[in-house]
C-alpha positions in Angstrom: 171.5 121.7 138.5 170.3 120.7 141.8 172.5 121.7 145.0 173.5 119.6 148.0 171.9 122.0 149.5 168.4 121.3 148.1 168.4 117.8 149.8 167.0 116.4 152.6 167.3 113.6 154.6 164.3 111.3 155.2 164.7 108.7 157.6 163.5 105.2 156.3 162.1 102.9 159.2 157.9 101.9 159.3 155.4 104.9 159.9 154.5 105.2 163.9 151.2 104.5 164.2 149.3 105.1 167.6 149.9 102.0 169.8 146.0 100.6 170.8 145.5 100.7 174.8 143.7 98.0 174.6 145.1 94.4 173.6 142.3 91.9 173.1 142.6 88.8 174.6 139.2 86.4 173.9 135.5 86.5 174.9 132.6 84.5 174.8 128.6 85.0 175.1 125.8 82.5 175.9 124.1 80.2 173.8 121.0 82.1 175.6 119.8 84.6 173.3 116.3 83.0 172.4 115.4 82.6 175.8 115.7 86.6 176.2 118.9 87.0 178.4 122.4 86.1 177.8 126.2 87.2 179.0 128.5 88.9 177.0 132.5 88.4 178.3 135.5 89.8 177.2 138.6 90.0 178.5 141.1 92.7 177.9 145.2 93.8 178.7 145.4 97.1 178.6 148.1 100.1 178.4 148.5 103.8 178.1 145.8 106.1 179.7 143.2 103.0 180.7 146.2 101.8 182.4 145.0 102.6 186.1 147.2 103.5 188.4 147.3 101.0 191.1 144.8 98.7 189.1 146.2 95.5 187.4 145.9 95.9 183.8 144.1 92.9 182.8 140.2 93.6 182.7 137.7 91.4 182.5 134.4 92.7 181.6 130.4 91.0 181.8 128.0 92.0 180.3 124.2 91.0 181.2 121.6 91.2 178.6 118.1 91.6 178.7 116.9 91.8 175.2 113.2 92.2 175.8 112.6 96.2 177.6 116.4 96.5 179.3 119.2 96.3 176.6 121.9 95.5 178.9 121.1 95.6 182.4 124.1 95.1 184.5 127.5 95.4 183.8 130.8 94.0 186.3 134.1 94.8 185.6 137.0 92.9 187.3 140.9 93.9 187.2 143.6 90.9 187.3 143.5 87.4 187.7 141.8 86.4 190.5 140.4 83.0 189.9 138.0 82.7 192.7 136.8 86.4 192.3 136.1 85.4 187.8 134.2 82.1 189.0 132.1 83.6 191.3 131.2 86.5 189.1 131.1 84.4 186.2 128.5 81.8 188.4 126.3 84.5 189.7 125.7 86.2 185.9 125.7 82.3 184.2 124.1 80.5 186.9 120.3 80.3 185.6 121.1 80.4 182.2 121.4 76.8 181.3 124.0 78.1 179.1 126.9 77.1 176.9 130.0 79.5 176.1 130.4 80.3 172.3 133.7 81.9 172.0 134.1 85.2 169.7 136.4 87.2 167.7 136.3 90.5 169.2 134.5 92.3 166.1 131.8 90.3 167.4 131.8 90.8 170.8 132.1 94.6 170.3 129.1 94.0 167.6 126.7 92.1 169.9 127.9 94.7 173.0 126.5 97.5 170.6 123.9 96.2 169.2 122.3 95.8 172.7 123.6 99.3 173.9 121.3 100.4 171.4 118.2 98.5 172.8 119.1 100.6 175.9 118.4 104.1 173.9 115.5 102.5 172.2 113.8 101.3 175.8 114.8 104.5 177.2 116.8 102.9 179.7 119.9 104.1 181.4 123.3 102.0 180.6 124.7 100.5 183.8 126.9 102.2 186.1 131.2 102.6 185.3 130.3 103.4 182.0 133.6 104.8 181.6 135.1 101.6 182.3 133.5 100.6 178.9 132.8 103.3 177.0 136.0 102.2 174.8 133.9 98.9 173.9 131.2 101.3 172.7 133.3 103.3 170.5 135.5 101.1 168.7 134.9 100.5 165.3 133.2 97.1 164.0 132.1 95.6 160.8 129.2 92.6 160.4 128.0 92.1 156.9 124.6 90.3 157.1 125.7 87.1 156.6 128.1 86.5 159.4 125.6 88.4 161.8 122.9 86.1 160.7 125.7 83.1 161.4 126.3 84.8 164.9 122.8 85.0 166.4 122.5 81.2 165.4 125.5 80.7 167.2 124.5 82.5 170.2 120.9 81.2 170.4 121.6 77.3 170.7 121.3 74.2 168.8 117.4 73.8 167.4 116.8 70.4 167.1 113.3 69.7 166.9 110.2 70.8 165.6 108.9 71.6 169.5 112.1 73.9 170.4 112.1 76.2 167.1 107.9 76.6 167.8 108.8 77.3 171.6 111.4 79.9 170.9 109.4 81.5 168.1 106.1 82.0 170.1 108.7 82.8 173.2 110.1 85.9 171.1 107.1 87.2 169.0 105.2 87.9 172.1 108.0 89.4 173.5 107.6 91.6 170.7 111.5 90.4 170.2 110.8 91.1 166.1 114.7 90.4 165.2 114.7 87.2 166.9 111.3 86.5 165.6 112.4 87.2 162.2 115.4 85.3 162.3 113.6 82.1 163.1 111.0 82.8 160.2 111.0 82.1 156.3 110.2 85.8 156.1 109.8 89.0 158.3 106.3 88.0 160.8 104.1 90.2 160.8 103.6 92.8 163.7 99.7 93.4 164.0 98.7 89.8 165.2 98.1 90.6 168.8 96.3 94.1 168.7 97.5 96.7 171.4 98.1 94.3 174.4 101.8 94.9 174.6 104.7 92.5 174.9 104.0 89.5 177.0 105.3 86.4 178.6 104.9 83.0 177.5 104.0 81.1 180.7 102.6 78.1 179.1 102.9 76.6 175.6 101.2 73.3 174.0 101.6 72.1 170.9 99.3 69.5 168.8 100.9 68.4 165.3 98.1 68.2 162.7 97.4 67.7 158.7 96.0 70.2 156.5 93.4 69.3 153.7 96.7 69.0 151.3 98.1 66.6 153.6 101.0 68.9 154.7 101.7 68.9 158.3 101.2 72.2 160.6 100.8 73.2 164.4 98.4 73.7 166.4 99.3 75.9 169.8 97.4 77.6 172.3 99.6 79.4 174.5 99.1 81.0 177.9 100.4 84.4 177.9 100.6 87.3 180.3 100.9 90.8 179.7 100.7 94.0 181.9 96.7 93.9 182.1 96.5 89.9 182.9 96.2 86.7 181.1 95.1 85.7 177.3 94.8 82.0 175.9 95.8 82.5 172.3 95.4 80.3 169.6 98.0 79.8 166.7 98.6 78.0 163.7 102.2 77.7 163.0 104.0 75.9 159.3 107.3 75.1 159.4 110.0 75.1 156.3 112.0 72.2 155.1 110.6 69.8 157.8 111.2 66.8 157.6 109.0 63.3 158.8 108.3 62.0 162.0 110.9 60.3 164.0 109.8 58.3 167.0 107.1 61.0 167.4 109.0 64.0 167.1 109.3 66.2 164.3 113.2 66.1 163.2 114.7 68.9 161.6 117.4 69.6 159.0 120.6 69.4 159.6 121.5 73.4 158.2 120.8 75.6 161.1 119.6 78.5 158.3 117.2 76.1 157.2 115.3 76.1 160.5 112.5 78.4 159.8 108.8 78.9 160.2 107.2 79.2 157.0 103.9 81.0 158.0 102.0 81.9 161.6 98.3 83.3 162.3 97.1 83.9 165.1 93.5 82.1 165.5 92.1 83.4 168.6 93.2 85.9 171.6 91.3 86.4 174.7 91.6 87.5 178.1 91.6 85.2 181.1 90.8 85.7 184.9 93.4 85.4 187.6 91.6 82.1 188.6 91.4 80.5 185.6 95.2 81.5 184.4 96.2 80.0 188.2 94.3 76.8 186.7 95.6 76.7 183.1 99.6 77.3 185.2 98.3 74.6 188.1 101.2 72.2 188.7 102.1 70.1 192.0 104.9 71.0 194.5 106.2 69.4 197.1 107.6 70.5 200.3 109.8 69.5 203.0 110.6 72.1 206.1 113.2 71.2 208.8 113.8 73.0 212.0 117.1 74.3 212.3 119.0 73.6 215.5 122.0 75.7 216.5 123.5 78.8 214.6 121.8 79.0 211.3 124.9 80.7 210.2 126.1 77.0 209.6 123.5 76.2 206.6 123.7 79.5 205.7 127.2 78.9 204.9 126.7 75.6 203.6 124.4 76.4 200.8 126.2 79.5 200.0 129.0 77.3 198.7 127.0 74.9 197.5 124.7 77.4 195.7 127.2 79.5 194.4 125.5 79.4 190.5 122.2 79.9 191.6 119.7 82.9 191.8 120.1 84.3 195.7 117.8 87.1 196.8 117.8 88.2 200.7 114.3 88.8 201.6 112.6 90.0 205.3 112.1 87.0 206.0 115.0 85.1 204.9 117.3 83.9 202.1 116.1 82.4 199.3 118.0 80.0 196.9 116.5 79.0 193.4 118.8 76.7 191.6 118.0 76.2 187.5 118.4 73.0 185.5 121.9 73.0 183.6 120.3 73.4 180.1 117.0 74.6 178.5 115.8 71.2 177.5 112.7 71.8 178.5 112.3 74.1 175.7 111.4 70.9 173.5 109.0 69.8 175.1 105.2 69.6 173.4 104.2 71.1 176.6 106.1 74.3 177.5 106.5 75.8 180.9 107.9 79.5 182.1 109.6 77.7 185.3 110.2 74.2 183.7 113.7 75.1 184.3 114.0 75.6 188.3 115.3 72.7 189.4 115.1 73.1 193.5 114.1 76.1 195.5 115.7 76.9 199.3 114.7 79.1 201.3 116.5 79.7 204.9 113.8 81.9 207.4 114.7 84.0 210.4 112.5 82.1 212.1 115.4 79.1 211.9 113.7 77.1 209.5 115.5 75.4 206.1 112.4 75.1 203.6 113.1 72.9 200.4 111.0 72.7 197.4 110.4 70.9 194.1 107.9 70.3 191.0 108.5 66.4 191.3 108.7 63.9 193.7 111.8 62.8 192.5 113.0 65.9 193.1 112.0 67.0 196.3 113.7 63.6 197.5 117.1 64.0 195.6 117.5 67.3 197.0 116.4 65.8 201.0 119.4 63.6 200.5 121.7 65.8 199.2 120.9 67.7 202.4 121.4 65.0 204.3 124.8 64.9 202.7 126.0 67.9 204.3 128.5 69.3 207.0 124.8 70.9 208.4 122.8 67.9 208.4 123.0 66.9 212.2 121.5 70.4 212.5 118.4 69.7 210.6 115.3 68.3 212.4 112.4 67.1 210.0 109.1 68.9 210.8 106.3 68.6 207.6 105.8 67.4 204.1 104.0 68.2 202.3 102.7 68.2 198.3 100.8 70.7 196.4 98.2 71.1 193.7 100.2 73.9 192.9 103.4 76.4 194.0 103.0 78.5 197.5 106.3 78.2 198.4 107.3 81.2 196.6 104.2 83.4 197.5 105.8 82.6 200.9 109.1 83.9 200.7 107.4 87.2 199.1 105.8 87.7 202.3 106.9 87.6 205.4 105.9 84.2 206.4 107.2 83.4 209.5 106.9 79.6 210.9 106.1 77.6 207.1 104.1 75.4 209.1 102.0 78.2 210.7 101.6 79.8 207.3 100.5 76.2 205.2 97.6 75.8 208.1 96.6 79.7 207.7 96.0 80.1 204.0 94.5 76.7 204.4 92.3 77.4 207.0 93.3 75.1 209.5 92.7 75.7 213.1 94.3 73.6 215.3 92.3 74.2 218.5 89.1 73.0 216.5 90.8 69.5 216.9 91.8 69.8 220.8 
């Protein structure tokens, strides 16, 4: 007979389970990831032992991926809500991209953050700094099957829509010796041995010529400028594409299932070195050039262009500050003529010898930016000096160098001595 005694009291109520420190809130990455580089953001409100004492407990985190010999490079984390402080961080990372936000669930933000932590091991390349800030990210659990992770690379790489952009990328990521990307885009895993021992390489130039085989199915020529640790090669492909369908207007259309977008075969016809010279030729494109001399404090266009600039690529050399500003997409990606730099929309460069250079691969260009200068709170400072339009781009060899006066340097490398015309 069982006793009072025997019993015990269990008290009914749900099991405690261990309350997460970490409350996700969204996130996002780039539609970037075939051009080699994209940003990975989440956002976070967190408790318990990452609660930091005297630190607001909303985090912010950016990740900035370089898939090709870094993993992720750079890493910024940001506590509270300070608008101004997440736009410009969010600029400076996004600013060259050309980029569109995908949003994502967090599974697949702590997926993709991962996934390219691991590219850091395999490159033997250190993690950024205040790992501890996310090491959390790196040791949560996650689960992708196959499927959704092919859906999330196609999300995260950009609407292909023609026959031009899916060679482009392609050729952009094989060279790269990107294999996963490369595979992704293909019909079937591309082979690895197709460009001997050179090592991964840049696409700096890229054309395409459509053609018709001897059974009347369409494929693509390419020859491709690349360059690679020991110099320049021309190489020479043939590329086949799946499920393509006929010519519209002159351009190749493609189906409308992104999964469908594939190559269906690529050889490689002919690989061979270049020289410097003859790589400067094949790259050759005109630039044009307008310098002003800057009167009063160049503090004031300084200023100027660092609000106006905010997105764009800034880098303080010895002779100045430089401002590169990209295009706002990466439609020049499907084009039957690829460039590396097709995207760099205007180039500035303030010296410290008060001089505001501007630059630009058009005409069109150079004078669109000219009156937007003209435009500015600093305009009465600027005083016209040169134009000027080149076979091909200097203005960036200059700001490597020292430089000095623009004008000075234009009449040195071209050999121009004034006093031969006194």
């Amino acid at each position: 007979m069982l006793e009072k005694s025997d019993l015990k009291v269990i008290r009914g109520g749900q099991l405690k389970r261990p309350v997460p420190e970490q409350k996700f809130i969204d996130a996002y990455a780039t539609d970037t990831r075939l051009m080699g580089v994209l940003v990975i953001y989440i956002h976070w409100q967190l408790s318990g032992t990452l609660a930091i004492e005297g630190k607001d407990r909303s985090l912010h985190q950016f990740f900035y991926v370089e898939t090709t010999e870094e993993g992720i490079e750079s890493y910024q984390g940001i506590y509270g809500d300070d608008s101004e402080e997440l736009q410009e961080t969010e600029q400076s990372m996004l600013g060259g991209l050309g980029a569109q936000k995908q949003m994502l669930t967090m599974n697949e933000a702590l997926f993709l953050v991962q996934g390219f932590a691991a590219l850091n091991k395999q490159f033997g390349t250190q993690l950024p700094d205040e790992r501890e800030e996310y090491a959390f990210v790196l040791a949560r659990e996650t689960n992708m099957s196959a499927e959704r992770e092919a859906m999330l690379f196609h999300r995260i790489s950009g609407a292909i829509t023609s026959a031009n952009q899916l060679i482009n990328y392609f050729l952009m990521r094989y060279f790269a010796q990107d294999y996963y990307a490369a595979d992704m885009l293909s019909a079937a895993p591309v082979p690895r041995d197709l460009m001997g021992n050179g090592g991964l390489a840049t696409l700096c130039r890229n054309e395409i010529r459509r053609g018709v085989d001897d059974e009347g199915q369409r494929v693509f020529f390419c020859e491709s400028v690349i360059e690679e640790d020991r110099g320049h090669r021309i190489v020479t492909s043939e590329l086949r594409l799946l499920g393509e369908e006929a010519e519209r207007g002159g351009r190749s259309a493609m189906p409308a299932e992104p999964e469908s977008w594939k190559v269906a075969s690529f050889a490689v016809l002919s690989a061979f070195a270049i020289s410097e010279a003859e790589a400067a030729m094949k790259l050759a494109r005109p630039e044009f050039v307008t310098v002003y001399e800057i009167a009063g404090p160049a503090e004031n266009v300084l200023d100027e262009l660092d609000d106006r600039y905010l997105g764009s690529l800034q880098n303080l050399t010895e002779g100045g500050k430089l401002y590169v500003c990209f295009t706002d997409d990466n439609r020049h990606v499907d084009g039957a003529v690829y460039r590396l730099n097709d995207d760099v929309k205007e180039i500035l460069y303030v010296t410290v010898e008060d001089q505001l250079v501007l630059g630009a691969y058009t005409l069109s260009g150079i004078k669109r930016l000219e009156n937007k200068m003209m435009l500015t709170s600093a305009a009465g400072q600027l005083i016209e000096v040169a134009k000027y339009e080149f076979k091909e781009p200097i203005l960036y060899d200059y700001t490597l160098s020292y430089g000095g006066d623009f004008v000075r340097y234009v009449e040195d490398i071209m050999g121009f001595d004034p006093e031969e015309d006194t």
